[in-house]
NUDONU-336105 format. One record per residue: residue in one letter; x, y, z of N, C-alpha, C in turn. Coordinates in steps of 0.1 Angstrom, whole numbers, plus 2048, in hexadecimal, padded with zeros to 3 digits. Example, Ala and Ser with C-alpha at 12.3 -4.5 7.8 and 13.67 -1.06 7.14 Angstrom:
A8847C784E87B7D384E8847DF84E;S8807EA8478897F584788180084F;
***
This chain:
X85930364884D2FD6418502FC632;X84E2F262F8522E961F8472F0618;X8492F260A8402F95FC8342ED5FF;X8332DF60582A2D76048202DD60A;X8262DE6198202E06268162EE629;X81C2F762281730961E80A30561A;X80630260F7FA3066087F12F9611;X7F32EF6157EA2E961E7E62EE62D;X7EC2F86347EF2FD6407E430963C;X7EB3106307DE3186317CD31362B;X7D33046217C33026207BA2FD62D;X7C12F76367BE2F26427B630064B;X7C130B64B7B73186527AC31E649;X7B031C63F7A732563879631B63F;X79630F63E78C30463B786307648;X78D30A65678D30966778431A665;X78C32266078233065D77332F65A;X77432664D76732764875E31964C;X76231865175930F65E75331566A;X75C31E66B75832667A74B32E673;X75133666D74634166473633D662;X73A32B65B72D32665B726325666;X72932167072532167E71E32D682;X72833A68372434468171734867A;X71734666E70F34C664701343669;X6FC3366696F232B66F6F1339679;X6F53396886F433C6916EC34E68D;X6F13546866EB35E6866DF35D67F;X6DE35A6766D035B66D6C7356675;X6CA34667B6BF3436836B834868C;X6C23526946BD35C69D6B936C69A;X6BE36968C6BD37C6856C737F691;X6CF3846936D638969A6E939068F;X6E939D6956F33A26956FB3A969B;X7083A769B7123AE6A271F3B569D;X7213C26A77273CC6A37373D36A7;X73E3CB6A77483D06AC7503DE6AA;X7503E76B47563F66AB7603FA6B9;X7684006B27754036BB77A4166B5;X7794186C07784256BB78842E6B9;X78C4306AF79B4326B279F4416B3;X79544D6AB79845C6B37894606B0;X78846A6B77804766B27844846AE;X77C48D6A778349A6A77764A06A3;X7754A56B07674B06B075F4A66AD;X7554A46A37484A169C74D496693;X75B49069275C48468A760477691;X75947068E76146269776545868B;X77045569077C44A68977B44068F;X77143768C77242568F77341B687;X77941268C77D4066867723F968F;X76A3F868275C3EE68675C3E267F;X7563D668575B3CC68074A3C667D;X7463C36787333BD6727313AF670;X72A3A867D72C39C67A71A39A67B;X71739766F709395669706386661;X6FD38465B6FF376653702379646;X703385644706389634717386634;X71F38963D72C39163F73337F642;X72D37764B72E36D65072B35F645;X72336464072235363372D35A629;X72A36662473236D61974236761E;X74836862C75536562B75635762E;X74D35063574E34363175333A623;X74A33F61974833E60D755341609;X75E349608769351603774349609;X77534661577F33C62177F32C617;X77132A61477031B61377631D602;X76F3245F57783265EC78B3245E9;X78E3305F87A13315F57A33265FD;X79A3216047A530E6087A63055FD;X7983055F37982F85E97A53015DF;X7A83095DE7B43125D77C13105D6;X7BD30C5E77CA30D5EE7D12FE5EA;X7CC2F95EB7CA2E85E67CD2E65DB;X7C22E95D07C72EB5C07D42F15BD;X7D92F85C37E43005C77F02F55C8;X7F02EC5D17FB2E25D18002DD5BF;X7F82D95C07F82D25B17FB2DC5A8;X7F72E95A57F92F15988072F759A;X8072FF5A78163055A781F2FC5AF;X81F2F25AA82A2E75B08372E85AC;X83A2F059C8432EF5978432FF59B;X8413085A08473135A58503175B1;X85C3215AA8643205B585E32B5C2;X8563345BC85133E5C68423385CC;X83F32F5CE83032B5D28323335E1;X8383315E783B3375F88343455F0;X83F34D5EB83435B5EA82735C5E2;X8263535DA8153525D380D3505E0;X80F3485E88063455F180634D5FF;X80B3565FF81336060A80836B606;X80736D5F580037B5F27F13735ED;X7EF3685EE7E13635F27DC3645F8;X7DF3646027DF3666137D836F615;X7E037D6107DD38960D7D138E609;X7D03875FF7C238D5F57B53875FF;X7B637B6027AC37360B7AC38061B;X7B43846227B238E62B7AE398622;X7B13A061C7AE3AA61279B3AA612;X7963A060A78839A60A783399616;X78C39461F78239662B7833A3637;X7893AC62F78C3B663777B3C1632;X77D3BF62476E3C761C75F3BB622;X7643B26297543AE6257553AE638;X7583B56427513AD64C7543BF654;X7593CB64B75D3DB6527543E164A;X7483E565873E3EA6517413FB64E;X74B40065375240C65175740F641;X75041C63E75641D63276842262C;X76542C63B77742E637781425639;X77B41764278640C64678140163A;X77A4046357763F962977F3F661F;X78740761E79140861479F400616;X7A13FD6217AA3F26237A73E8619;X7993DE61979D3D16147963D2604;X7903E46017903E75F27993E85EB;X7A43F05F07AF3F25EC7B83EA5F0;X7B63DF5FA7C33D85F77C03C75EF;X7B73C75EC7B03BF5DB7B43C45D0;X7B43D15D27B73D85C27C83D75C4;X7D03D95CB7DE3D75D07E43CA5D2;X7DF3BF5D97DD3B35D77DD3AA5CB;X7D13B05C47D33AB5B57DB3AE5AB;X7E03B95A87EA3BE5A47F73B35A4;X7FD3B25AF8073A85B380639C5AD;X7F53965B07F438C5AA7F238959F;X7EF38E5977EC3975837F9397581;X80439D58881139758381B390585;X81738458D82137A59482D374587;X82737057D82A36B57083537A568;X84037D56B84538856A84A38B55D;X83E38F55984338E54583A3A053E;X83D3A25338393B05358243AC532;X8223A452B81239E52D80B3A053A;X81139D54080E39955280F3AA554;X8183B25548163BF55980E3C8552;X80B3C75478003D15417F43CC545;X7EF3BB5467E33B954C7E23BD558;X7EB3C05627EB3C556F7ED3CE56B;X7F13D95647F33EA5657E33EA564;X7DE3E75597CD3E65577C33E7561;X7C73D956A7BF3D45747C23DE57F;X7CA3E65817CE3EA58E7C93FA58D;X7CD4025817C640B57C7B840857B;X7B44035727A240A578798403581;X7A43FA58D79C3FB59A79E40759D;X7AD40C59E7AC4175A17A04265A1;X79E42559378D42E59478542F5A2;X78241D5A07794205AC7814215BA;X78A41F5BF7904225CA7914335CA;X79643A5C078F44A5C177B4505C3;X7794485BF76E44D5BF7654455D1;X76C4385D476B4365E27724435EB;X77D44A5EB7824505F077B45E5F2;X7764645E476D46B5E37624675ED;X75B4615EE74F45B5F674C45C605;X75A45760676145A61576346961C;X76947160E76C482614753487613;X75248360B74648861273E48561A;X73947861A73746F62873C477636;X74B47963574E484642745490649;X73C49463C72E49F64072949864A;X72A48C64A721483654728481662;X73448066573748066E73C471673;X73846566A73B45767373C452661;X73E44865D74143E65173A434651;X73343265B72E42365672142064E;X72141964471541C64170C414641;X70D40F6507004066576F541365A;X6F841E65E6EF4276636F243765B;X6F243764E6F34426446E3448644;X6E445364B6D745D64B6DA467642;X6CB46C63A6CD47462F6D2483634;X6DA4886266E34946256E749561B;X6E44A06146E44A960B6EB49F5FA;X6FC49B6017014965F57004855FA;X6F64825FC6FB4715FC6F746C5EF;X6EF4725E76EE46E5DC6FD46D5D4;X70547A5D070E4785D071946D5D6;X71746F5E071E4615E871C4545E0;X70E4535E270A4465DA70C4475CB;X70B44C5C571244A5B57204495B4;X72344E5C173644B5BE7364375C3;X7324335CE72F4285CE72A41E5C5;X7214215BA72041E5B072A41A5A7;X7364265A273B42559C74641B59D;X74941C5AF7514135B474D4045B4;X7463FE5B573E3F25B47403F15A4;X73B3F959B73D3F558D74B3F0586;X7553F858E7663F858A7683F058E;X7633E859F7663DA5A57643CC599;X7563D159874F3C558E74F3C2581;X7543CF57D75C3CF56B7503CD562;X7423D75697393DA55E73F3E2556;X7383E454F73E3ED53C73A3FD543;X74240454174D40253A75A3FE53E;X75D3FA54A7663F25537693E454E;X7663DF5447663D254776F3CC541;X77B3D353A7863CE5367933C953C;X7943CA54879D3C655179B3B8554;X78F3B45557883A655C79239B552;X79339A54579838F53B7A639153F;X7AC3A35407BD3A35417C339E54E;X7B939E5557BC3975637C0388563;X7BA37E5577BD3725587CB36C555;X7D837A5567E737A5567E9372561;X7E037656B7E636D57B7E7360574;X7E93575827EA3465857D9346582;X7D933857D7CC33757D7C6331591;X7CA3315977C332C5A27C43395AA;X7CA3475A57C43585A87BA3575A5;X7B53555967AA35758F7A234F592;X79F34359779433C59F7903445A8;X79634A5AF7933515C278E35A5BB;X7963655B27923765AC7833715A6;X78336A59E77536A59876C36059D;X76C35D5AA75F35A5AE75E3625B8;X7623625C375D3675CE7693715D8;X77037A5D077A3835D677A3915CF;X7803945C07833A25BD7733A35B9;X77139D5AE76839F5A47593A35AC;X7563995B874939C5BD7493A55CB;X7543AB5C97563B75D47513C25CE;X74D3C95C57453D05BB7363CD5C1;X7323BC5BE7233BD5C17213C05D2;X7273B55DA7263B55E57253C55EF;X72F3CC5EA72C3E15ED7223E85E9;X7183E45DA70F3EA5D47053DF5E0;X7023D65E26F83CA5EF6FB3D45FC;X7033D45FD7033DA60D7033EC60A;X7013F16066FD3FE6026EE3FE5FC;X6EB3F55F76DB3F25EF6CF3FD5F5;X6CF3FB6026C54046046C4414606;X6D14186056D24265FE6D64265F2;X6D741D5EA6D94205DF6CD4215D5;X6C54165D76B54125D56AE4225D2;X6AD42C5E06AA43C5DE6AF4425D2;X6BA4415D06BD4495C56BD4495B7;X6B34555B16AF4555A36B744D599;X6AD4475946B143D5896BB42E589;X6BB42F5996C942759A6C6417592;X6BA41659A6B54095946B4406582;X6B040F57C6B240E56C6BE40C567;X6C741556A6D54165686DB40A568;X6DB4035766E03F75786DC3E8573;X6CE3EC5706C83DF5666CC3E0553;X6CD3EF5506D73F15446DD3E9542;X6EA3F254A6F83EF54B6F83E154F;X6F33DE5586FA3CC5576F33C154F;X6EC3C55486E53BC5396EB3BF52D;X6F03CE52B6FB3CF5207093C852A;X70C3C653371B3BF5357173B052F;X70D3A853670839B53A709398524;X7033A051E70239F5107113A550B;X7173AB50E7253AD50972A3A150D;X72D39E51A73839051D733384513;X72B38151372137450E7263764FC;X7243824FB72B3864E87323804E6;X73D3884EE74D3854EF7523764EE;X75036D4FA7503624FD74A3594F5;X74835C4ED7413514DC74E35A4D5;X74E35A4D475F3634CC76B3604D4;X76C3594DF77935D4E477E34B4E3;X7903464E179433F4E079D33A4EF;X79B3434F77A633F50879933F50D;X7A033251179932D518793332525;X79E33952E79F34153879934B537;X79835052C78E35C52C781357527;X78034D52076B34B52076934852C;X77534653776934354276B35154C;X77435E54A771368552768375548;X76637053C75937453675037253B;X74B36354173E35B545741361554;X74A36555974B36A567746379566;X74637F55B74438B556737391551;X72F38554F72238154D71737E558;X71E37656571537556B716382576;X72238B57572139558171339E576;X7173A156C70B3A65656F93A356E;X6F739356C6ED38F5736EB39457F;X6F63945876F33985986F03A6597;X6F93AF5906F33C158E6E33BF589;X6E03B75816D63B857B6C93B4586;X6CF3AB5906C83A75976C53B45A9;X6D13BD5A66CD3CB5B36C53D35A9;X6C83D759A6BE3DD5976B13DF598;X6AD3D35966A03CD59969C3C85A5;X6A13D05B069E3D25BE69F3C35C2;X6A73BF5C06AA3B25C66B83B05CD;X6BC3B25DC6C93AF5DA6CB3A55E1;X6C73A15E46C738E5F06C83865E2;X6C03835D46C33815CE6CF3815C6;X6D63915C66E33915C06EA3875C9;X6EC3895D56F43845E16F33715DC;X6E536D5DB6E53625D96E935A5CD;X6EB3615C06F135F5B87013625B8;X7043695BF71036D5C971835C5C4;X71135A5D471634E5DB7143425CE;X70B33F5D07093335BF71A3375B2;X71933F5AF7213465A572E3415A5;X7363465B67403435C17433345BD;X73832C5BD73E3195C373F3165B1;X7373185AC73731159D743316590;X74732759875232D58F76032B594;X75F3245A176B3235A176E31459E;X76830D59E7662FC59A76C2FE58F;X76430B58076730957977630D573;X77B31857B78A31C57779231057E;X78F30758D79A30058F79F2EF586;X78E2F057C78D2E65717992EC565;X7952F656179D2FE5557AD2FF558;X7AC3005687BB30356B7C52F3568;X7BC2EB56E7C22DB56A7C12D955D;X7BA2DC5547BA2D95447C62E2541;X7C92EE5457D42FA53C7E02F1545;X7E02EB5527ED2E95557F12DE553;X7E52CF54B7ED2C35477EF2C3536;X7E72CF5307EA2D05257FB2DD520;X8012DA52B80F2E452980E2F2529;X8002F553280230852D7F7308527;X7F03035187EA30650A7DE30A512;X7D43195127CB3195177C231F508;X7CC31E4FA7BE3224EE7B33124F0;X7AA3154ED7A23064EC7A12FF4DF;X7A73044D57A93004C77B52F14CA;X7BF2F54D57CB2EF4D77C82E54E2;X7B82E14EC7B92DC4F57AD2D24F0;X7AE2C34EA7A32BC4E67A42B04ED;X7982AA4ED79829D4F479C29C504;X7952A550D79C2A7519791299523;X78729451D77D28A52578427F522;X78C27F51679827151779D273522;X7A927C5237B72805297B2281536;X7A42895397A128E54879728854B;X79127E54D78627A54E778283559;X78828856478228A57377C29C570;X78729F56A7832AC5697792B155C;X77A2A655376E2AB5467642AB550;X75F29D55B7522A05637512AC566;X7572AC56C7552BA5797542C6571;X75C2CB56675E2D655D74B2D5555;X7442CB55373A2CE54C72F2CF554;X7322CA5637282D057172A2DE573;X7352E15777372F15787302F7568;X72E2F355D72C2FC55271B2F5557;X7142EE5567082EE5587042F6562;X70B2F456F7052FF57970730D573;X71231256C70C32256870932155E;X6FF31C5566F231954D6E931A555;X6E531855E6DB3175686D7307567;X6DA2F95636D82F15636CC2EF56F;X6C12E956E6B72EA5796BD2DF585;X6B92E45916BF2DE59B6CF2E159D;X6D72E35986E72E659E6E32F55A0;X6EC2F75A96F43035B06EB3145A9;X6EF3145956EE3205936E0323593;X6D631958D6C93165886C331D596;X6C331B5A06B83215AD6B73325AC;X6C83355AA6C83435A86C534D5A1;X6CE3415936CA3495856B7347581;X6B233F5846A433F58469D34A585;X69F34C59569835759E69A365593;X6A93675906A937658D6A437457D;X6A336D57569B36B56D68C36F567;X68A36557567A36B57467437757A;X67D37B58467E38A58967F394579;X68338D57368739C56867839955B;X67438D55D66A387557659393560;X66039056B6533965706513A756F;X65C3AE5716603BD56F65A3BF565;X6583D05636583D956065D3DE559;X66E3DB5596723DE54A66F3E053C;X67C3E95346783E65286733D9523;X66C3D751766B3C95106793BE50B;X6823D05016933D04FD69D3C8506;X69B3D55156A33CE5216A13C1523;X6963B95246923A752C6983A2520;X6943A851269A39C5056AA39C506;X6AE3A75096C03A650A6C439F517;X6BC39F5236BE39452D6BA387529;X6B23855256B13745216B6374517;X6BF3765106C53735036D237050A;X6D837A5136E137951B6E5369524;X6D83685286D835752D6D734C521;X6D434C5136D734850C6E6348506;X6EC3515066F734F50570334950C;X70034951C70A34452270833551E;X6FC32D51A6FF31D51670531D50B;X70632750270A3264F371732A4F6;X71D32D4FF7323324FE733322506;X72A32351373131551B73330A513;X72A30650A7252FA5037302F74F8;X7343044F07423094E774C3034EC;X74F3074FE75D30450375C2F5503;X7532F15047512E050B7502D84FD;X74E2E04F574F2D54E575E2D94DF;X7672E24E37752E14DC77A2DA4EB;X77C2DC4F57842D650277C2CB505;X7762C650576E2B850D76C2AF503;X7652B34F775C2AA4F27682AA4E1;X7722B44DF7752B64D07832A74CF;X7882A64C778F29A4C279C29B4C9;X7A12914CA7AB2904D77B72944CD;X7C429D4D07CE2A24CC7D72964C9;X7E029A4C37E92914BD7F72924C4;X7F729C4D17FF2A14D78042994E6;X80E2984EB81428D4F4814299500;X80D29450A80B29E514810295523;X81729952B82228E53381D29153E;X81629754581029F55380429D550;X7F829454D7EC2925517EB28E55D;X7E72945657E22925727D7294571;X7CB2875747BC2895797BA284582;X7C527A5897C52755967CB2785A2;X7D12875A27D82915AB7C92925B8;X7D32885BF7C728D5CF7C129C5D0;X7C92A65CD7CB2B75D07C02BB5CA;X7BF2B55BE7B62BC5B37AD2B55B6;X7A62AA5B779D29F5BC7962A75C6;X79C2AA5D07972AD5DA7932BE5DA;X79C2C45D47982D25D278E2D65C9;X7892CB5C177F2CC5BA7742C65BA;X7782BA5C57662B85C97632C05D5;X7692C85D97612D05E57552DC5DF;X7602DF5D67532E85CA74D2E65C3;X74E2D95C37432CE5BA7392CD5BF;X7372CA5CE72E2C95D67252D85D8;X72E2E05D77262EE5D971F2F05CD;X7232F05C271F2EE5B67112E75B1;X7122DB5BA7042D45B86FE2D65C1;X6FE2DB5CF6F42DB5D76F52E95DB;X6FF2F15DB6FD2FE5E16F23085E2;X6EC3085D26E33125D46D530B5D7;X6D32FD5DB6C62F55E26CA2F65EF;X6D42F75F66D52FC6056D8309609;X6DF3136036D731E6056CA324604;X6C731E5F96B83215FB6AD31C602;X6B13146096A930C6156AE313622;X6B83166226BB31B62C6BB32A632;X6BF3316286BC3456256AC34661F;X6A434D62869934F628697357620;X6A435F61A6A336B6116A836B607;X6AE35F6046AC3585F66A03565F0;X6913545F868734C5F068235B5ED;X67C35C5E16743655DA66A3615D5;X65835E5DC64E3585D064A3635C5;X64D35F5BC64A3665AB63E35F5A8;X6383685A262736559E624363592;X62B35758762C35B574620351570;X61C35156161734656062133B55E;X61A33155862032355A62A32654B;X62932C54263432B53663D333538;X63C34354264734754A64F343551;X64533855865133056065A324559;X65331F54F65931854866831C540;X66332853966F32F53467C32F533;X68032E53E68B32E548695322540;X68C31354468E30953F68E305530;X68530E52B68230D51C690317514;X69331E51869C3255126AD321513;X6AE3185226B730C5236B5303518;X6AE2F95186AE2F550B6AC2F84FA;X6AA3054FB6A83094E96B73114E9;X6BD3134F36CB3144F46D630B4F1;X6D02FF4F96DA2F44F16D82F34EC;X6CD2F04E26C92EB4D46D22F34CB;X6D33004CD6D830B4C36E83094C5;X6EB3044D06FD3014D07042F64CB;X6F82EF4CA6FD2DD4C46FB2E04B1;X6F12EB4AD6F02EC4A36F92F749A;X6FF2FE4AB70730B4A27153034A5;X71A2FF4AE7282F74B172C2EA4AF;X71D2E34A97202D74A67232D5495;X7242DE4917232DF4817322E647D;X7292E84727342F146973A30046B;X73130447673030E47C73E30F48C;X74330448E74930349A75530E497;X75D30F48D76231A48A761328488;X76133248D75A343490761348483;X76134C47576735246D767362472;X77336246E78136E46E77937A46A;X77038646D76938C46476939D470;X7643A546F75E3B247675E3B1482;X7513A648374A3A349075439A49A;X75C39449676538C49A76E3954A1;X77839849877F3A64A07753AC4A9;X7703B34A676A3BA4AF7633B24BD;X75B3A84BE75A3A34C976739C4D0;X76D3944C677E3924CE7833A04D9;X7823AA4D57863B44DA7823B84E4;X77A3B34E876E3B64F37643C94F3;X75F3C74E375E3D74E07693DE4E1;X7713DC4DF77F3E74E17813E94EB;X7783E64F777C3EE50878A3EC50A;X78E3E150779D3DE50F7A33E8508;X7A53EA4F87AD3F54F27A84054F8;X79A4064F87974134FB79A41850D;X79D40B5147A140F5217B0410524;X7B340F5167C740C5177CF415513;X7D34185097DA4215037D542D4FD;X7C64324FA7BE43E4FC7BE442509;X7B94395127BF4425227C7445523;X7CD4385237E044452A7E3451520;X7E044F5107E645950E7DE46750D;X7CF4655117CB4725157CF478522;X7D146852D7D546F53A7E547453A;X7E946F52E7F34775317F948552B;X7EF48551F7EE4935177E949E524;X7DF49352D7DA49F5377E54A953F;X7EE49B5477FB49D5508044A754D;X8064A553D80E4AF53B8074BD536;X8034BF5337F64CB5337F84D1542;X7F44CA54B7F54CC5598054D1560;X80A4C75568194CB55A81C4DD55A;X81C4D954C81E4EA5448194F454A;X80A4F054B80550154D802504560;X8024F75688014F757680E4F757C;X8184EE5758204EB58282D4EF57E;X82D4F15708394FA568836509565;X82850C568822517562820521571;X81351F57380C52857E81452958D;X81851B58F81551B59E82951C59B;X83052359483A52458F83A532593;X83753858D83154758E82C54959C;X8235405A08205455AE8265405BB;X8315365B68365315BF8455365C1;X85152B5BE85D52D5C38625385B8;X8615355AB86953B5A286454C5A3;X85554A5A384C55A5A08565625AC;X85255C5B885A5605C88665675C2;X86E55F5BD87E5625BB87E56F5B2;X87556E5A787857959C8725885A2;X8665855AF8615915B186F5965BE;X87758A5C587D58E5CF88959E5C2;X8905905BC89B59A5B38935A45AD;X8885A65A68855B25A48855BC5B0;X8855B75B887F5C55C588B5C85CC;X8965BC5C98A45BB5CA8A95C65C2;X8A85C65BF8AB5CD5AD8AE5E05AB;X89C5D95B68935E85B589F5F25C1;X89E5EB5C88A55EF5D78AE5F55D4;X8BA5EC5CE8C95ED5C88C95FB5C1;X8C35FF5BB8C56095B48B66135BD;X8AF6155C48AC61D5CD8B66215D9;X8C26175DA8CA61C5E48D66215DE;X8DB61E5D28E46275CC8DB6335CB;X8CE6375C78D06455C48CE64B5D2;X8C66455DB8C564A5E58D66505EF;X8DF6485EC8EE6475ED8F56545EA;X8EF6565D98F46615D08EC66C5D9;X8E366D5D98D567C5E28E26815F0;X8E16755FB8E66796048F7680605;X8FA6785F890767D5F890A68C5F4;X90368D5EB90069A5E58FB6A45F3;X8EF69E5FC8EF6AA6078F56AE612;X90269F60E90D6A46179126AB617;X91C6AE60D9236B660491E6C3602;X9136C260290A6D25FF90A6D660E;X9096D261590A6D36229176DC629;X9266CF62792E6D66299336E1623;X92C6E36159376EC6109326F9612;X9266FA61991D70561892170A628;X92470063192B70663F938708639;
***
């Protein structure tokens, strides 16, 4: 099978998958109906080890969604890595990551879940460094390390969960540490989703291919965080404060990415900022006891973010590589097909009314409009939605709309079938997706009770948004001067530094500390060496208790004979 033939064979299954699923997924909701597949592989005493397989409409549209994603991928995929000599194994450990994702969303088992937790965090890794340069491996040392966190603290979860006697946590009845349980869960979901203080991996990740980073940041690594905190929700809901905590924390991330990304110049990363921003929204949206919501912003998120990386990926790959946006102008001359499509996908996550984001992003909106929260917390959430038009609107006046380069670029392709076709499939999801899920998932619709200028809001703050980006980006202002604030939001608050080389070298001030006084020290003494020095002492002891004992006897021999 020819490098052509590969990536069409799998976009062909992938598309046959998520067809079926859809079928699936219709089929169950209509009937509420679920099913449970479980295979029991030992017992011992009071524990049972099964391997269960959960086919619900959460688990069923979710992998639909995910299937129909890595085919349009797979597609875009012809075209970008065309000139690669390894595409066979790019697309070999795509494969991978796509089983991986579907291994976590359909094993309702917690200790078999760890298969397709950990093999995303393993998976990516590989893919974080396909590009074999030392850039590529520190964004993967990064990325692979503090998944790792949460795969400890899942593992943790698992050794106590064992009190219980079975893993699944379709039917988790209360005991003593589930609270515990559930804050390790927590943590793991936060390390998935690269809330703060996690959230510096998400940008070093964009070392992969960019058509990794289409799949990772819509609907594979990144929302495998949310999707475990949704199917845990209703023990996690019980536990003190969870709900505050998580409306916090994901309105300072949602307002940190949104900072950033008015400061940032790659392209690739204003948009796994804005990917960084809207997981914010979805946390923001279980805090506030909504998780069908998060789920449904989920799926919206999914079609419009990956539209938008497989747009960016065609601009970085006919403009030679260049992905600063200072370097990439006049792309609605050069690309006609993709300036469209790249300013649909940025309207839908604006919430543009009627596309894709607008149904979802609404709802949790006015959900935070209607709460109980602080006054502080709703103004840093809607400011938060103000800012995602003011970074998109930025990228679309230097790349779309800024002055065409003076530069000879020999690979414009806007009329590549591959990319044509791989980008109106998510075009279509993009404009209609979140008007047919929400016609169709019952538990999507939420009636909220505001007056008429709350509900307006929404819309009003979309437009005093743009107003404020045509006035701050259309001017004299399109330039960010070099100053404090600059550095420092470039930096992304320092997290990337403070998750980099202060870690390692406290962890490794720790190791050796550990070295010294545990493994060179104590267990030295109480182990092989202590063993040895107490043997030759008692060696020692002996050796010279049996000479004198030697000298005694000899002496009563002697005294013996000479006295007969």
């Amino acid at each position: 099978m020819n490098k052509l033939k590969l990536e069409i064979f799998f976009s062909v299954v992938l598309m046959s998958v998520s067809f079926m699923f859809m079928i699936m997924f219709m089929y169950l909701i209509l009937n509420n109906y679920c099913y449970i597949i479980s295979w029991e592989i030992f017992n011992v005493m009071s524990l049972f080890v099964e391997l269960d397989v959960l086919f619900d409409w959460v688990s069923c549209s979710f992998s639909s969604l995910v299937c129909l994603i890595s085919s349009s991928v797979c597609i875009f995929s012809v075209s970008y890595m065309s000139g690669d000599v390894n595409v066979k194994r790019f697309m070999m450990v795509l494969m991978l990551f796509v089983l991986s994702m579907n291994f976590l969303i359909f094993i309702p088992s917690f200790v078999s879940l760890i298969l397709g937790w950990d093999g995303l965090g393993l998976v990516s890794f590989c893919l974080v460094i396909y590009y074999q340069n030392n850039k590529s491996l520190s964004a993967g040392m990064l990325t692979v390390l503090m998944n790792r966190i949460g795969d400890c603290f899942i593992l943790a979860g698992i050794s106590i969960m064992s009190l219980l006697g079975h893993w699944n946590y379709l039917c988790i009845w209360y005991f003593w540490f589930i609270d515990i349980c559930m804050i390790f869960v927590v943590i793991a979901g936060m390390t998935k989703s690269a809330q703060i203080p996690f959230s510096s991996w998400l940008p070093a990740a964009m070392a992969a291919p960019t058509p990794v980073s289409a799949l990772v940041h819509s609907s594979t690594l990144v929302t495998a965080g949310v999707y475990l905190l949704i199917r845990f929700y209703n023990y996690l809901v019980e536990v003190n404060y969870f709900c505050n905590f998580m409306v916090f924390i994901s309105i300072m991330t949602t307002f940190m990415s949104g900072v950033c990304a008015i400061y940032e110049y790659d392209m690739k990363k204003i948009i796994a900022l804005s990917t960084l921003s809207q997981l914010g929204v979805m946390m923001m949206s279980l805090g506030m006891k909504m998780p069908m919501l998060a789920l449904f912003h989920l799926y919206t998120h999914a079609m419009f973010k990956a539209l938008l990386f497989l747009c960016g990926g065609n601009i970085i790959h006919c403009y030679c590589g260049a992905q600063d946006i200072r370097d990439i102008k006049g792309v609605s001359y050069n690309l006609p097909f993709t300036s469209i499509i790249l300013n649909i996908s940025n309207m839908a996550l604006c919430g543009f009314p009627f596309l894709a984001g607008f149904y979802s992003k609404d709802l949790i909106i006015e959900i935070l409009l209607s709460s109980d929260i602080n006054m502080l917390i709703s103004l840093f959430g809607l400011f938060g939605v103000c800012l995602t038009m003011l970074y998109s609107l930025r990228m679309s006046m230097y790349v779309v709309w800024g002055d065409v380069k003076s530069g000879v670029y020999e690979n414009m392709e806007d009329d590549n079938l591959y990319i044509i076709v791989s980008m109106v499939v998510l075009c279509m999801g993009a404009l209609f997706g979140g008007f047919m899920l929400q016609n169709i998932v019952i538990h999507f619709n939420e009636v909220i009770v505001l007056p008429l200028l709350y509900k307006m809001l929404v819309v009003m703050l979309l437009l005093f948004s743009l107003m404020l980006s045509f006035s701050l980006w259309g001017g004299k202002l399109l330039k960010i001067n070099y100053s404090l604030m600059y550095w420092c939001n470039s930096k992304m608050w320092f997290m990337s530094s403070l998750s980099g080389y202060p870690f390692m070298l406290m962890m490794k001030n720790i190791t050796n500390m550990n070295l010294k006084l545990v493994d060179m020290g104590w267990l030295e003494m109480l182990g092989g060496q202590g063993m040895l020095m107490i043997i030759k002492k008692v060696m020692y002891m002996m050796e010279w208790w049996m000479i004198v004992l030697f000298n005694i006897n000899m002496i009563i021999i002697i005294y013996i004979i000479f006295m007969i």
